[in-house]
C-alpha positions as CSV (number, residue, x, y, z in Angstrom):
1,X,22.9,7.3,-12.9
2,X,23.3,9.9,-15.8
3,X,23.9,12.8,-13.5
4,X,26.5,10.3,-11.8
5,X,28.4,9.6,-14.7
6,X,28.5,13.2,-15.8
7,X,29.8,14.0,-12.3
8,X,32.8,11.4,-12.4
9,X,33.5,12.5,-16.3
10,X,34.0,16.2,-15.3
11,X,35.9,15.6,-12.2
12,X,38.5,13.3,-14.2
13,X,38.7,16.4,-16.3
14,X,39.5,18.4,-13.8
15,X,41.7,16.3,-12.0
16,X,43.5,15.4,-15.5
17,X,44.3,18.3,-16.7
18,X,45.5,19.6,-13.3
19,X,48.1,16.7,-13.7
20,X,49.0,17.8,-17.1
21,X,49.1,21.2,-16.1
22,X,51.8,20.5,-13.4
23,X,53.9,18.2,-15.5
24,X,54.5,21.4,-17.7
25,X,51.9,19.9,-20.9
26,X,50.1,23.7,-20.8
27,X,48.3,22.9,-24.1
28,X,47.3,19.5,-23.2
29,X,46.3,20.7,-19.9
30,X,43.8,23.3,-21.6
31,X,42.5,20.7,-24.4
32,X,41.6,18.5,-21.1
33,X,39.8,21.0,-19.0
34,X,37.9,22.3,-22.2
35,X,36.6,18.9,-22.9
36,X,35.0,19.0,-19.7
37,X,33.4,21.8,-20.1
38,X,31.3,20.4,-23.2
39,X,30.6,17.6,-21.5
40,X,28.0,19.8,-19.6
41,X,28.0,22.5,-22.5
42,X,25.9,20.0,-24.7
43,X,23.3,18.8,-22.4
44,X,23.1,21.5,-21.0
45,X,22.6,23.4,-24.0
46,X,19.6,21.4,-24.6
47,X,18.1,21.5,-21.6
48,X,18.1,25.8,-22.1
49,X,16.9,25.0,-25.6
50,X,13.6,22.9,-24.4
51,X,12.9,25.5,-21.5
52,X,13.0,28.7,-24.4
53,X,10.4,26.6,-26.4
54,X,8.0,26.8,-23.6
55,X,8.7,30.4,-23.3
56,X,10.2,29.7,-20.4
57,X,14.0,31.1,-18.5
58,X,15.0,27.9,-16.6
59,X,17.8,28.5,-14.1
60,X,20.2,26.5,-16.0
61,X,20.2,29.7,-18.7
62,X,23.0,31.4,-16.1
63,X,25.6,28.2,-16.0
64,X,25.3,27.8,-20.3
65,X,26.5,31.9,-20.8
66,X,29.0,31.0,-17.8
67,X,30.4,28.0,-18.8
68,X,30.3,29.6,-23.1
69,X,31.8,32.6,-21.2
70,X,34.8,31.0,-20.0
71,X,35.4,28.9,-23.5
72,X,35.0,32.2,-24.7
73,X,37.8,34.1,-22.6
74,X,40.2,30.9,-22.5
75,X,39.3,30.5,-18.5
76,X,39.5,26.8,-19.0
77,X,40.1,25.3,-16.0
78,X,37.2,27.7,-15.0
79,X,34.6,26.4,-17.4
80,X,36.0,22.5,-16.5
81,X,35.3,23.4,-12.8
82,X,31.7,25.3,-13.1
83,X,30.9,22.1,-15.3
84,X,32.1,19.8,-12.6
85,X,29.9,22.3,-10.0
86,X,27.0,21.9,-12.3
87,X,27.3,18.2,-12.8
88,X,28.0,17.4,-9.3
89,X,25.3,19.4,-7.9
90,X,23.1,17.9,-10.2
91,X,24.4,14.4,-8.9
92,X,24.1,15.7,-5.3
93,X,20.5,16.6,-5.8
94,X,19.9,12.9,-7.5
95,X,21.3,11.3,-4.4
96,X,19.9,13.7,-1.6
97,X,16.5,13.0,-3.3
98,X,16.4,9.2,-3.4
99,X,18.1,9.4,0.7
100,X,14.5,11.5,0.9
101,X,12.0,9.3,-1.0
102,X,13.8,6.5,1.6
103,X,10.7,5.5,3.3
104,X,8.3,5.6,0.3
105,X,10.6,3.2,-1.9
106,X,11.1,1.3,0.9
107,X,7.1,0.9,1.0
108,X,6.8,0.0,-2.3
109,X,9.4,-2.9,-2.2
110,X,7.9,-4.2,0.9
111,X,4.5,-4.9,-0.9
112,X,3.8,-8.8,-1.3
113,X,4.1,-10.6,-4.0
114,X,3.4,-14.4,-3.1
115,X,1.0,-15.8,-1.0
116,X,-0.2,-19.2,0.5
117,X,-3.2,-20.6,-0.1
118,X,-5.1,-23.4,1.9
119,X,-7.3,-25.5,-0.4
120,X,-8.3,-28.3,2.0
121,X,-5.2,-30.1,3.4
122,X,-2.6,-28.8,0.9
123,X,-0.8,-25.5,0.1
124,X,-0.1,-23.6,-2.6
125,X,2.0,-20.9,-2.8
126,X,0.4,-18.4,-6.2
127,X,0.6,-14.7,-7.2
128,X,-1.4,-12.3,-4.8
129,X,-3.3,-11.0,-7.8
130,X,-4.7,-14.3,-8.3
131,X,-6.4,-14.5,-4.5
132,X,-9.8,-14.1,-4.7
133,X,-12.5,-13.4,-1.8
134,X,-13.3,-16.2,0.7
135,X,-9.8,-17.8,-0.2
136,X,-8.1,-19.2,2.9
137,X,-4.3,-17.8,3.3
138,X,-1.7,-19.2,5.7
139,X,0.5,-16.7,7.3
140,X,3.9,-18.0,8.3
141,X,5.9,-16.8,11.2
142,X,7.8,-13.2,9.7
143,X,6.0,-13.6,6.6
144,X,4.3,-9.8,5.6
145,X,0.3,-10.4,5.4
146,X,-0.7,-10.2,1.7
147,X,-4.2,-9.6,1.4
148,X,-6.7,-8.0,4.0
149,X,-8.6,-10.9,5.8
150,X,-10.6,-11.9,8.9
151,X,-8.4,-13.7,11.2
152,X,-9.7,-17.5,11.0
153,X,-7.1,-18.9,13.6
154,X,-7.7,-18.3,17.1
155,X,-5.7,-15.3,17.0
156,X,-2.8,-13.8,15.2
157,X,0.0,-11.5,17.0
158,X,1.2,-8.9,13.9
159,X,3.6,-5.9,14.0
160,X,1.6,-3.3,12.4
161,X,4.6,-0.4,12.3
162,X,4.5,-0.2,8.5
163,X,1.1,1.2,8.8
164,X,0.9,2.6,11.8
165,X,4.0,3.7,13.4
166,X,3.2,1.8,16.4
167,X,6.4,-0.3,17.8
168,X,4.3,-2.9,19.8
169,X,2.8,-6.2,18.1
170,X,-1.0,-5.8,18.1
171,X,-3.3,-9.2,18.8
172,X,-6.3,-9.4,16.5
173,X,-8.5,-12.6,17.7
174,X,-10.7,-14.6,15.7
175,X,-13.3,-12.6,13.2
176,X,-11.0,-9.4,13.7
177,X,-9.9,-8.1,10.9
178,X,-5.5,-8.3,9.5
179,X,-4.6,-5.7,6.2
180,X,-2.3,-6.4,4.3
181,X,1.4,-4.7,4.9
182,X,1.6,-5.5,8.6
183,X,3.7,-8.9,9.4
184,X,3.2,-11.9,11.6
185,X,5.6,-11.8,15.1
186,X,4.5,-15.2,16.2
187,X,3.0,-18.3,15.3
188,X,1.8,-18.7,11.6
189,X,-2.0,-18.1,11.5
190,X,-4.8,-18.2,8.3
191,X,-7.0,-15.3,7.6
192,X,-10.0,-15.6,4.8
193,X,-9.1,-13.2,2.4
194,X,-12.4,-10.0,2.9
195,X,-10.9,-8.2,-0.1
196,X,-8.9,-8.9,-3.6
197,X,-5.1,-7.7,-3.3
198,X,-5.4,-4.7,-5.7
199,X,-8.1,-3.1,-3.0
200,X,-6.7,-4.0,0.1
201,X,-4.9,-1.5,2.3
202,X,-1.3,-2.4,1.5
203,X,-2.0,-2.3,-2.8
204,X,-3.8,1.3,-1.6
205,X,-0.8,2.4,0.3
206,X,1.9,1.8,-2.3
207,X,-0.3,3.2,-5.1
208,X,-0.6,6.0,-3.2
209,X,3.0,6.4,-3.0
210,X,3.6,6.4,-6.3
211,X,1.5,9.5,-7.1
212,X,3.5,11.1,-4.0
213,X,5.9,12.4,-6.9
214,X,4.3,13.5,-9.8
215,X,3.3,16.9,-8.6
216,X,5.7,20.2,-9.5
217,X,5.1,22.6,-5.9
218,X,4.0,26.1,-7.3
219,X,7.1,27.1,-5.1
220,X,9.1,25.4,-7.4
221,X,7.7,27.2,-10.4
222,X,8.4,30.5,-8.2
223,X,12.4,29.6,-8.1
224,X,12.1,29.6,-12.3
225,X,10.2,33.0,-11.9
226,X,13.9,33.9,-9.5
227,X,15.8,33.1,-12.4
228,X,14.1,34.9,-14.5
229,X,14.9,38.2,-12.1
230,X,18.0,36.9,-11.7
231,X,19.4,36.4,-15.3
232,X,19.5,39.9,-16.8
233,X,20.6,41.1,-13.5
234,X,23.5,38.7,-13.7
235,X,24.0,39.6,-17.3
236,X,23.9,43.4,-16.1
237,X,26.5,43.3,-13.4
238,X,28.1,41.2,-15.2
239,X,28.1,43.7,-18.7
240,X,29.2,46.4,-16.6
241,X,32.1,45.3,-15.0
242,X,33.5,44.2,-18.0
243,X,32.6,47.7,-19.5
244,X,34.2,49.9,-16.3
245,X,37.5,47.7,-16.8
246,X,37.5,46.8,-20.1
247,X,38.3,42.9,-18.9
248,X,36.4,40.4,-19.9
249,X,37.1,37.7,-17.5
250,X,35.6,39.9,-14.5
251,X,32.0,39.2,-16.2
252,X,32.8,35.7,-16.5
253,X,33.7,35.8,-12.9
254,X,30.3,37.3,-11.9
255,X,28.6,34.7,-14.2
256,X,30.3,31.8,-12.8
257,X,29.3,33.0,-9.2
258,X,25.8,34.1,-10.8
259,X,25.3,30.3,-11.7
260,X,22.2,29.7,-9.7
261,X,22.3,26.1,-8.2
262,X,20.1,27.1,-4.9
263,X,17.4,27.5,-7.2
264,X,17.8,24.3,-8.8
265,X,18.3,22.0,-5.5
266,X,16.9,23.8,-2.8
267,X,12.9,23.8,-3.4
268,X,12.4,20.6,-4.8
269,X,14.8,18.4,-2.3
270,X,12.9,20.2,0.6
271,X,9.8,19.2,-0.3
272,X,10.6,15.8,-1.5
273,X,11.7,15.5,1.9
274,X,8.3,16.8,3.7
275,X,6.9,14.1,1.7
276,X,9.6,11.5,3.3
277,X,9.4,13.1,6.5
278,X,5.4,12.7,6.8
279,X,5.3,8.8,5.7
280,X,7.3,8.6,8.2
281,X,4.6,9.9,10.6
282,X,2.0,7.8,9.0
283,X,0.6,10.8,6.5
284,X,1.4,9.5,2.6
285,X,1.4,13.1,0.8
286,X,0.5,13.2,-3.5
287,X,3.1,15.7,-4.1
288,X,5.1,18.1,-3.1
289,X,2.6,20.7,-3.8
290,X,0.8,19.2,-1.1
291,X,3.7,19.9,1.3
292,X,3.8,23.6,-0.1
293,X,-0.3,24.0,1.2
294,X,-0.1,22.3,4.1
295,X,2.7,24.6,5.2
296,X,0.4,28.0,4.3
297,X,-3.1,26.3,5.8
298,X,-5.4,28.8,7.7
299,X,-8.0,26.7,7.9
300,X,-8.9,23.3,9.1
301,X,-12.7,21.7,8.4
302,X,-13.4,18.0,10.3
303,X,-15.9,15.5,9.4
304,X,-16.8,13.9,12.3
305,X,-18.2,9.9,12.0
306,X,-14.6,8.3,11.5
307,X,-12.7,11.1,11.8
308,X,-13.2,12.4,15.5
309,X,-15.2,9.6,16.3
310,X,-14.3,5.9,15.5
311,X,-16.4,5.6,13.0
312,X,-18.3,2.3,14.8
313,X,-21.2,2.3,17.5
314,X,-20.4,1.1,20.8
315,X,-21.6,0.2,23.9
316,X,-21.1,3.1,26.4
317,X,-23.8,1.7,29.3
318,X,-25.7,-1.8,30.4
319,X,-28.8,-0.9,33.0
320,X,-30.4,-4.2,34.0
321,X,-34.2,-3.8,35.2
322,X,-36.2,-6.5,37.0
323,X,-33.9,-8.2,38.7
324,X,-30.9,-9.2,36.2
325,X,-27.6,-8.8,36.3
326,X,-26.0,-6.4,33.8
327,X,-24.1,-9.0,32.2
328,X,-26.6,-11.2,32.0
329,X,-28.8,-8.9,30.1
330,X,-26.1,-8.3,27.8
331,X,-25.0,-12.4,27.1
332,X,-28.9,-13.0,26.3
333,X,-28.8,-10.2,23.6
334,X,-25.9,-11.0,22.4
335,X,-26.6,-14.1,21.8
336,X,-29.8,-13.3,19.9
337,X,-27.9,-10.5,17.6
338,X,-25.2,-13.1,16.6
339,X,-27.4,-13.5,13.5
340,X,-28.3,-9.9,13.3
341,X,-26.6,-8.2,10.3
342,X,-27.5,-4.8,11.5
343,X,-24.3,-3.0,12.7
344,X,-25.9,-2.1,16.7
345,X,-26.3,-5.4,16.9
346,X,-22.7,-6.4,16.1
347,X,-21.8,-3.7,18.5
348,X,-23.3,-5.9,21.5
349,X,-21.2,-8.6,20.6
350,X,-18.1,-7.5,20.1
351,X,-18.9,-6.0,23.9
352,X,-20.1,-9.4,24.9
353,X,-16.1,-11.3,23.5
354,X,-14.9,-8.1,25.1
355,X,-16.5,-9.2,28.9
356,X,-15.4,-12.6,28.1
357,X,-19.2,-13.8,28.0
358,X,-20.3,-17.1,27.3
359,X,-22.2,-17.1,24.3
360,X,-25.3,-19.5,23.3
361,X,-26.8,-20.4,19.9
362,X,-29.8,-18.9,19.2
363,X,-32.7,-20.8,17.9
364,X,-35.9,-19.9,15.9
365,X,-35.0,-16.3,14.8
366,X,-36.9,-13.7,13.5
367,X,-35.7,-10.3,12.7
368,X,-37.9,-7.2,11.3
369,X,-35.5,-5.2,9.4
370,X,-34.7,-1.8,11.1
371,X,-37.0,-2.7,14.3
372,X,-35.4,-5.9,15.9
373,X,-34.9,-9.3,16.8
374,X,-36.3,-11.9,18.7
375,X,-35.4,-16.3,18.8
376,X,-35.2,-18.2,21.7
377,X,-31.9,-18.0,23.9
378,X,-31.1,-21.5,25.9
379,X,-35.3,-21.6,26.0
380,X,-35.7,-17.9,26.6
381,X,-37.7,-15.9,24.2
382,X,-35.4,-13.0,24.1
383,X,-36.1,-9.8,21.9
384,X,-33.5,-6.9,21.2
385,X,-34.7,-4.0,19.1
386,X,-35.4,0.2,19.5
387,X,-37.7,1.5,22.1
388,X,-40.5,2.2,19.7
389,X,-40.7,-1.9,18.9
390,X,-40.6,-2.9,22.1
391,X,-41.9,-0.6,24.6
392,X,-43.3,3.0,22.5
393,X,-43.6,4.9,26.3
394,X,-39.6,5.2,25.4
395,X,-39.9,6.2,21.9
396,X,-38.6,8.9,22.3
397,X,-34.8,7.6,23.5
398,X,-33.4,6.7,19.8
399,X,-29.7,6.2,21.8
400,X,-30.4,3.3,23.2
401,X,-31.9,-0.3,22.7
402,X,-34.0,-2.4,24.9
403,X,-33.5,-6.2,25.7
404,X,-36.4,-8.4,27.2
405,X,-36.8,-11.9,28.2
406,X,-40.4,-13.3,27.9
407,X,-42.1,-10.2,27.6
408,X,-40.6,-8.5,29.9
409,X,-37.8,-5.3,29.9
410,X,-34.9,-6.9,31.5
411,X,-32.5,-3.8,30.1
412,X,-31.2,-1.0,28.0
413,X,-28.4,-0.6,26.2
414,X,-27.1,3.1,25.7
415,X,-25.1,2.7,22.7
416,X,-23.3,6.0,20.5
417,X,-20.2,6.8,18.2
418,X,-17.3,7.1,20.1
419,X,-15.3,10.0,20.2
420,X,-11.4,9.5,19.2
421,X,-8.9,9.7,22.4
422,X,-6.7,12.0,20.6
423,X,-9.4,13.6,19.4
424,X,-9.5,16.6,21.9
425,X,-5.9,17.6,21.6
426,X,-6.6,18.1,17.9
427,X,-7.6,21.5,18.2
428,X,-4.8,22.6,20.7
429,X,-2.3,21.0,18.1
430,X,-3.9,22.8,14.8
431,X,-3.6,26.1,16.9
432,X,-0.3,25.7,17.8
433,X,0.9,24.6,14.5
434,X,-0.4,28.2,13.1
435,X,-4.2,27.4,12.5
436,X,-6.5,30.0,12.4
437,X,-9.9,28.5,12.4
438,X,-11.0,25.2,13.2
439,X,-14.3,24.0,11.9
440,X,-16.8,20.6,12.6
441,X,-18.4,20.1,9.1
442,X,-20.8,16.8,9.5
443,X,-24.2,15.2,8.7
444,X,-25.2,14.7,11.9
445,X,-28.2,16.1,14.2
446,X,-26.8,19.2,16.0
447,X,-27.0,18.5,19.3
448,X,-24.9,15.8,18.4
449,X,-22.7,17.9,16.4
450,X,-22.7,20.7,18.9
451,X,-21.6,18.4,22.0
452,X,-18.7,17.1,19.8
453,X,-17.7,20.6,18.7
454,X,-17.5,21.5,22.2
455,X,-15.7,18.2,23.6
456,X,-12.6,19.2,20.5
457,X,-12.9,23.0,21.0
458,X,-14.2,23.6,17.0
459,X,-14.6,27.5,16.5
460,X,-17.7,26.6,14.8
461,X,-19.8,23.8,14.0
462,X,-21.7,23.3,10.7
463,X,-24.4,20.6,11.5
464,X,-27.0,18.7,9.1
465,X,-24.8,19.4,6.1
466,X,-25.5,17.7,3.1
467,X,-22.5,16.7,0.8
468,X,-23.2,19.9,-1.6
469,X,-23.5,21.8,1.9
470,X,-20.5,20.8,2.7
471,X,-19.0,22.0,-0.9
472,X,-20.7,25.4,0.3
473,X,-19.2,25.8,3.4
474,X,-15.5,24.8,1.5
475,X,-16.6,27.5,-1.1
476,X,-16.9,29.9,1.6
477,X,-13.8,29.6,3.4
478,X,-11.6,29.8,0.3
479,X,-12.9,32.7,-0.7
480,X,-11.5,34.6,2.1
481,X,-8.2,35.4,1.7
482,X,-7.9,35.7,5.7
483,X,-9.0,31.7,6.1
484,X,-7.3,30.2,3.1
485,X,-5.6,28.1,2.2
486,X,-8.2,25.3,3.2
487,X,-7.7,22.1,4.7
488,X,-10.7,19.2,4.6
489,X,-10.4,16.3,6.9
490,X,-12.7,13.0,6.4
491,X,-13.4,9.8,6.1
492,X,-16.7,8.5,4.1
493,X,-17.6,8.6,0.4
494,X,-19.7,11.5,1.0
495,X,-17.2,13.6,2.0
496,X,-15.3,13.1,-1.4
497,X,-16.3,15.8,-3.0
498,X,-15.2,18.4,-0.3
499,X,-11.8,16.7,0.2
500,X,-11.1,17.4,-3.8
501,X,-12.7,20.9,-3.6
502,X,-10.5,21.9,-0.6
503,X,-6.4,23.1,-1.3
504,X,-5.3,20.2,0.8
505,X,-8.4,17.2,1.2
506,X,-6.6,15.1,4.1
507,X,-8.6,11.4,4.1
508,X,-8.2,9.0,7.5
509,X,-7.4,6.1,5.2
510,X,-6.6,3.3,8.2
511,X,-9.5,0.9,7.1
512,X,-7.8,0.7,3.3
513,X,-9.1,1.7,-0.3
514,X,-12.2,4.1,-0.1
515,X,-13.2,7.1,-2.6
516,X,-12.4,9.7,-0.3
517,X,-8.6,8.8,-0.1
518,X,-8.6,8.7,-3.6
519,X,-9.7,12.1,-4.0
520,X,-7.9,13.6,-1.1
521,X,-4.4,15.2,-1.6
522,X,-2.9,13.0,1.2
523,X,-4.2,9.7,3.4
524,X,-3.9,9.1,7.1
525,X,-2.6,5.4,7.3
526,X,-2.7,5.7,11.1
527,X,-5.6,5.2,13.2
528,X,-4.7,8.8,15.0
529,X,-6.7,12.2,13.6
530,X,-3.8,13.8,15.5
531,X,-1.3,13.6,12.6
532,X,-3.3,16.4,10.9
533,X,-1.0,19.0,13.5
534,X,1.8,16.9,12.3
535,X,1.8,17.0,8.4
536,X,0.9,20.7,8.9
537,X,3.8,21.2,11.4
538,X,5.9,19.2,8.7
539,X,4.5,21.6,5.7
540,X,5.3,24.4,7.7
541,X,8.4,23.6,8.7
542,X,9.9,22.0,4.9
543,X,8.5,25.6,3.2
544,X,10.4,27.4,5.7
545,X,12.9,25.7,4.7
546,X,12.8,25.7,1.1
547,X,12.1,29.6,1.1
548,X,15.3,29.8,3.5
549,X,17.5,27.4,1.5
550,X,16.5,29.8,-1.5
551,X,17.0,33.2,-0.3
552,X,20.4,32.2,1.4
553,X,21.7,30.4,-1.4
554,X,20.7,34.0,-3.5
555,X,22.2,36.3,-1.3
556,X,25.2,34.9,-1.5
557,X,25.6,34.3,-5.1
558,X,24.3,38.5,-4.9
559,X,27.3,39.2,-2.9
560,X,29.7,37.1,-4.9
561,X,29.3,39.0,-7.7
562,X,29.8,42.2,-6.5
563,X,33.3,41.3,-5.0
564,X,33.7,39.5,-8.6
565,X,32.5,42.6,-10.0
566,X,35.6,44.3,-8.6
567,X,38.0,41.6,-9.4
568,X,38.1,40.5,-6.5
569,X,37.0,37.1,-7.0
570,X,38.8,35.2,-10.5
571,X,36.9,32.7,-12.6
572,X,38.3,29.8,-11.0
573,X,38.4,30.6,-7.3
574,X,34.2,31.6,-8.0
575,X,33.8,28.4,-9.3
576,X,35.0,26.7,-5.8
577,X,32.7,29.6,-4.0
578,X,29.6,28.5,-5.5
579,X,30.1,25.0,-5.1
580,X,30.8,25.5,-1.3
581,X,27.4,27.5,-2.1
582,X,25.3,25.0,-3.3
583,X,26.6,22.3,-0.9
584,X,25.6,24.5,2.0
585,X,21.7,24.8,0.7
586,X,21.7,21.1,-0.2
587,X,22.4,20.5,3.2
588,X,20.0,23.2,4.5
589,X,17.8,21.7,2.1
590,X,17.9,18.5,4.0
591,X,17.0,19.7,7.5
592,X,13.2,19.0,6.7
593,X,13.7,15.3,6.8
594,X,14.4,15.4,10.6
């Protein structure tokens, strides 16, 4: 709103005094225009002030000796139009950014404030904060879901494109699980609230998204180091012209086109809109900064439970023995793990609602922790548990769990980690986007790690790696100048560490509020590992910009002073130039939100 104001006061000084002027008031005229110019001279004064008490040049060092220059030389209407450049640049830059930041305000205001509770047959309608866990929440028809919960109703139809990116409504059925930030696109449903609003994946989101701006990129600090370069040369060119012709307006000239806007703008609105650009694509980004590394990355290093894999066991094979039907082997364990809190056992049933199989009760169960189950199953004495429990000739076959009814082996049930389906076109993406090296980092047994290295194409795989292994294996990368900077992609708490070692520590943050996207420099709030080659297509492709934006915007203001050098270019008419200047990087500038 300031740089607003400031814009409208120096253009009505402009356009004032140009009235003045033709009405014949010369005097008046002048008295108008040089009341513009402080408007700017004063703030801006300041602002040079603050920046030489950090022993620091800031880029606004040029436009202060411009616009005193002109006072100085009784150029005016000059100093009232490099003050109107000045001020509406900076007004420019306010409104290009907060067109940028579109989608990440537009997160935060979304966020709910109000929900309604179910306490027995009446509703209340209270403050999210004040939900607890195991409340009961009614979701009305277009209402946004407030809280994370398990769907209570028989099923709830909800438009997940806030998180995901994903046009199409998405069905959760009972005991599935709703976050918070998605809405409801049909009938209302309740859900029983699994987590208190300030952790759920919504809150998460939104505080994420207000740390997206409090990083400075270093390639900002780099356009100050510019201006630093760029000042005494300005004040060279412009101290010799005035010395070869002995007129003083020709180094205000070169000063007023010296006045280095494209430093100011171009940078900081390119990477504020990377950071736009990749919410957009489901990636929330801490900073501009972040935008900077991702678009210099050499190296990528994958976790793989949760990251190329789902993250959950599930059920990959049925093999009935003796006689029984697949299915059937599968209802009867099912069945039996209902009461199973282990999470194999909640991996048959989900498989079990996904055949559509008739469930029954079981009845006097009896679970050894880490071994099995067994109850009775419609009068059945069914046990589910690893091979070494029930039948130690198979002991050796940890993949898979055995089902029998009444003593005897009725089935197995080959069970493993899924692998992501975008998973395998990871690698070909990383590569194209300018990756060097891809790396599998994980915990896991090696042949396991190996097979999955080999199904996503990982140039090498690091197996069995504890989480200071991990740290090493970060360590290593970075301190090659060849493979750096380093990206870390994971999921679980115990890859925290590594994600805040790493330059850019990218967490798959889908499931909501965990350690590792708190430490990571940005969170994947889509279920896809794919949108790594995105926000490292979008970092390349904003830093290109920004570098561009910068260099053009330079070399233009270099070849304006020459001609103004020569007196070829007045005061005035370099004024205009470098506003047409520093409109043209703004809108360069911009390019990176597409």
């Amino acid at each position: 709103m300031r740089a607003r104001l400031l814009a409208l006061a120096a253009l009505l000084c402009v356009v004032g005094g140009g009235i003045l002027y033709a009405l014949g008031y010369g005097t008046a005229s002048n008295v108008v225009w040089a009341a513009g110019s402080a408007i700017m001279l004063v703030p801006l004064t300041w602002s040079v002030v603050r920046t030489l008490l950090h022993r620091d040049v800031g880029v606004d060092a040029i436009a202060l000796v411009a616009i005193a220059g002109a006072l100085a030389t009784g150029e005016y209407f000059a100093g009232s139009v490099i003050a109107l450049m000045l001020a509406g640049g900076n007004a420019l830059e306010e409104l290009a950014a907060r067109r940028a930041r579109r989608e990440l305000t537009a997160l935060i205001a979304r966020a709910p404030r109000v929900a309604t509770r179910r306490r027995g047959d009446s509703l209340e309608e209270i403050p999210v904060e004040e939900l607890v866990v195991g409340d009961v929440v009614v979701v009305r028809a277009g209402e946004v879901v407030p809280v994370d919960g398990v769907v209570v109703s028989d099923e709830a139809v909800v438009d997940e494109s806030t998180l995901t990116g994903e046009p199409l409504p998405s069905t959760i059925r009972r005991g599935g699980m709703a976050r918070s930030g998605t809405s409801n696109s049909a009938d209302a449903f309740e859900l029983r609230t699994a987590r208190p609003a300030a952790e759920s994946a919504y809150a998460n989101l939104v505080r994420l998204v207000r740390q997206a701006e409090t990083q400075k990129a270093p390639f900002v600090r780099l356009a100050d180091r510019y201006a630093a370069i760029f000042l005494p040369v300005a004040l060279l060119v412009a101290g010799a012209a005035w010395a070869a012709s002995g007129d003083a307006t020709r180094a205000v000239a070169v000063l007023v086109v010296a006045t280095p806007c494209p430093l100011i703008l171009a940078a900081p609105i390119a990477f504020i809109a990377g950071v736009s650009r990749a919410a957009r694509a489901g990636v929330i980004v801490k900073g501009g900064g972040v935008i900077e590394q991702l678009g210099q990355a050499k190296t990528v290093l994958l976790d793989k439970t949760g990251t190329l894999t789902l993250g959950t066991p599930e059920v990959e094979e049925v093999v009935a023995l003796d006689g029984f039907a697949p299915d059937e082997a599968l209802r009867l364990a099912a069945s039996l793990d209902q009461l199973s809190t282990h999470p194999l056992a909640a991996a048959l049933v989900r498989e079990a609602q996904r055949r559509r199989l008739d469930l029954t009760f079981p009845e006097q169960v009896d679970e050894t922790v880490g071994k099995g189950i067994t109850g009775l199953v419609g009068g059945l004495r069914v046990a589910v548990g690893s091979p070494s429990w029930l039948d130690p000739a198979r002991a050796d076959d940890d993949a898979k769990m055995l089902v029998s009814v009444d003593g005897r082996l009725v089935g197995t049930v080959a069970i493993a980690d899924r692998l992501r389906e975008d998973a395998p076109s990871l690698t070909p993406g990383l590569k194209a986007a300018g990756i060097l090296h891809v790396a599998l980092v994980t915990g896991d047994r090696a042949a396991v790690a190996d097979e999955i290295g080999r199904q996503v194409g990982a140039d090498r795989v690091y197996s069995e790696q504890t989480p200071e292994q991990k740290l090493e294996v970060v360590h290593s990368m970075q301190a090659r100048a060849d493979l750096r900077p380093v990206v870390m992609v994971g999921d679980g708490i115990n890859d925290a560490p590594a994600l805040a070692l790493a330059d850019v520590g990218i967490a798959m943050g889908s499931a909501g509020a965990t350690v590792s996207s708190e430490t990571a420099d940005a969170v994947i709030v889509v279920d896809r590992v794919d949108r790594v080659a995105d926000a490292i297509r979008i970092g390349r492709r904003s830093l290109h910009i920004a570098r561009q934006s910068v260099l053009l915007g330079i070399g233009a203001s270099l070849v304006a002073m020459g001609f103004a050098a020569f007196g070829y270019i007045t005061p005035v008419y370099g004024a205009l130039l470098q506003e047409v200047i520093d409109v043209g990087v703004i809108l360069n500038a911009l390019r990176a939100l597409r």
